[in-house]
C-alpha positions, 0 to 999 in steps of 0.5 A: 699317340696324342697327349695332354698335359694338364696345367700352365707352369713350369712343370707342365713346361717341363713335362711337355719338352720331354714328351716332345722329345719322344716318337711315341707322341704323335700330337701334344696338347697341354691345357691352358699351357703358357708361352713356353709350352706352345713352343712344343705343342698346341695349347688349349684355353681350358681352365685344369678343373673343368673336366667336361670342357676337358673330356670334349678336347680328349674327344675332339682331338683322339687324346689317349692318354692325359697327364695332371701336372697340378694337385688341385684337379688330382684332389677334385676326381679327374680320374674318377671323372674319367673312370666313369663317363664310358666315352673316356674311360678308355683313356689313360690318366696319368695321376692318382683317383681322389682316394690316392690324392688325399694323401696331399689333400688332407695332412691328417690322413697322410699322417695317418698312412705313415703312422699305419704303414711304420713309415718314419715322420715327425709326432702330431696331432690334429686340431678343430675349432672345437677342441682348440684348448686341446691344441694349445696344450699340445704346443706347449708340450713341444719345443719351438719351433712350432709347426702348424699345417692346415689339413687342406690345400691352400696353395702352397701358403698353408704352413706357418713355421713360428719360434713364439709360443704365444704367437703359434696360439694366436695363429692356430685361433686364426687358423681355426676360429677365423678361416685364415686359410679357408676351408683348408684350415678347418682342421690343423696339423700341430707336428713336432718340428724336425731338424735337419736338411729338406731334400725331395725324392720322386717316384714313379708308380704303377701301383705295384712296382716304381722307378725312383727319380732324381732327386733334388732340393728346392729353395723356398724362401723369396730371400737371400740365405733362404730367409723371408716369406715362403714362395712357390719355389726360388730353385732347385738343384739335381743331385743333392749331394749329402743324399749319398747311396747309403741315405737313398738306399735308407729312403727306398727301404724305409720310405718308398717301399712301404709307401707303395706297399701302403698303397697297394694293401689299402686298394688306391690303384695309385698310377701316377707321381709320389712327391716325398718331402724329406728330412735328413735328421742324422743320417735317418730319413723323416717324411715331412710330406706326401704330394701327389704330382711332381714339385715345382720347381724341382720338376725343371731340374729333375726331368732334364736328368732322366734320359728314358723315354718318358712318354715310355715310362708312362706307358708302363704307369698306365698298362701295369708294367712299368718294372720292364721299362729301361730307366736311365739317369743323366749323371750330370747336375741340373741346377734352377733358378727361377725368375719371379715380378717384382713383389712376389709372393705378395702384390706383384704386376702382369703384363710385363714385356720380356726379352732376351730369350732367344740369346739363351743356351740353358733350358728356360721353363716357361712358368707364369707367361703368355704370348699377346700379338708375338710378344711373350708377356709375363703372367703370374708371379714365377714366371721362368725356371732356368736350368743350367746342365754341368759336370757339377754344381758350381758350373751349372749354377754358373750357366743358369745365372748366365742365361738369367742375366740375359732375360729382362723384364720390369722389376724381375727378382731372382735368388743369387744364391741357390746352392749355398749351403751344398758347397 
């Protein structure tokens, strides 16, 4: 069967390694890819929004099956794009329909399928410029500190996490009043903020029955002690250790299981990735988030662990018999570190030559790079996910650095220390 992958990052780098792997997969294509993907497939120069250029590569290239690595296109219709043009409708699309994909695109109505399906979150409430006294009230009702989430997507920049009260007001005018976010914070989640540690638990679903996937624990926070602005993702680690039996067991029951179940019951014909952000507040499960695609970057942490044949388990997705398919996870821990320019999540420069990647012996998921007459440049702000395999933590952590150290290019950053506080 041919394939393609939709997206550019680390984590279409990911999937796109792993369905190489399979003998199911006869041609892999991945649209626009980057360097690293172009090394286990043909990358095709097409922007993830533009359906029609896309149904012409499905079409010009016999692709049966189309897996979405990013939210937006997910959010935008392409399974309903495809669903309804009978050219392509034969074509399996690994991803939920634009129903399916606000449980990310809208913070409001996640929480409302949490709230209707007794899935375990923090309180809140949701606020327009035309009630924004109302919200002020509402956060001084909380203790800090206060959380506040624009509705929509905003690239991952759209949560703000403030310990003044006087400062969260005068961010929820920004929000509302003066479009600090777009249309995506045309509307504003105010939560009650939860204590404890963040994990992330994935799921692969056919709208019926589902495989739990690995789960890991992302790092945030461009700065040492994860402290500093917010970023697309510093690393991640696979397993997370407190996330013991009894804790996963509590998530399957009182997260998955009604999650899916919620799915099924509101008729989403939901064939595609759950990404469930987690806190563990006292051995009880709290859901922060819904996504609707895997993380980044806790995909290059994650799929390395999964033994199954992927290509396999997405077969199962798109024919509604993904419970008979065998699902087998590596019991060692992965554990990422990702390599960012200079600057990022802010300003940062293009362009920069890199070397040292053929000296390498962990996995290096290629995320903001491209390839200019043979030479790999950089191209984004992550620009690679390194991933050291081990027996435990200290020693996977301890390839990846390895391999890290071995990869230069001008003014790269990189956290030294992912993992710290899962000693």
């Amino acid at each position: 069967m041919n394939v393609l992958v939709v997206g550019s990052g680390g984590r279409e780098h990911a999937l796109s390694w792993k369905l190489a792997q399979s003998e199911k997969v006869n041609d892999l294509f991945i649209a626009p890819g980057n360097a690293g993907t172009a090394d286990v497939g043909t990358n095709l120069s097409i922007h993830v929004n533009d359906f029609e250029a896309i149904k012409q590569a499905v079409l010009f290239h016999d692709i049966k099956m189309v897996v979405v690595g990013p939210e937006d296109p997910l959010v935008n219709g392409i399974r309903n794009f495809f669903e309804a043009d009978d050219e392509i409708s034969h074509v399996a699309v690994i991803g939920p329909n634009a129903m399916g994909a606000k449980l990310e695109g809208s913070k409001e109505y996640s929480k409302e399928f949490m709230m209707r399906h007794n899935i375990p979150t923090a309180k809140y409430a949701s606020f327009t410029a035309d009630n924004i006294s109302a919200g002020y009230k509402f956060l001084e009702s909380l203790k800090p500190p206060y959380v506040l989430k624009a509705d929509g997507l905003a690239a991952g920049k759209g949560v703000l996490i403030l310990e003044n009260l006087s400062i969260a007001k005068l961010e929820l005018e920004a929000m509302l009043s003066n479009a600090k976010f777009g249309e995506a914070s045309k509307k504003v989640v105010i939560e009650e903020f939860l204590t404890g540690i963040e994990l992330s638990v994935f799921v692969l679903t056919d709208g019926k029955s589902y495989k739990i996937l690995p789960e890991a624990k992302d790092y945030k926070r461009i700065g040492e002690g994860d402290i500093g602005l917010n970023t697309g993702g510093m690393g991640a680690i696979s397993p997370v250790l407190f996330a013991h039996d009894g804790f996963l067991d509590k998530v399957e029951e009182q997260v998955v299981k009604p999650t899916v179940d919620g799915l099924n019951k509101e008729g989403f014909d939901y064939k595609g990735f759950i990404f469930i952000g987690l806190m563990n507040q006292d051995g009880e499960p709290q859901v922060v988030e819904y996504n609707v695609r895997m993380g980044d970057p806790e995909t290059e942490a994650v799929i390395p662990r999964i033994k199954s044949d992927l290509m396999d388990l997405f077969e199962g997705v798109a024919e509604g018999n993904l419970k008979e398919k065998s699902f087998e996870i590596d019991s060692r821990t992965a554990s990422t570190v990702v390599m960012v320019s200079g600057g990022y999540p802010e300003a940062y420069e293009k362009n920069k030559e890199v070397t040292g990647l053929n000296n390498t012996e962990s996995l290096v998921f290629h995320a903001g790079t491209k390839i200019d007459d043979s030479k790999v440049l950089t191209n984004g702000g992550r620009v690679f996910a390194v991933t050291g395999m081990a027996e435990n933590q200290e020693e996977a952590l301890k390839a990846a650095y390895t391999d890290v150290q071995k990869i230069k290019f001008d003014k790269l950053n990189y956290r030294t220390d992912i993992g710290f506080d899962l000693k």
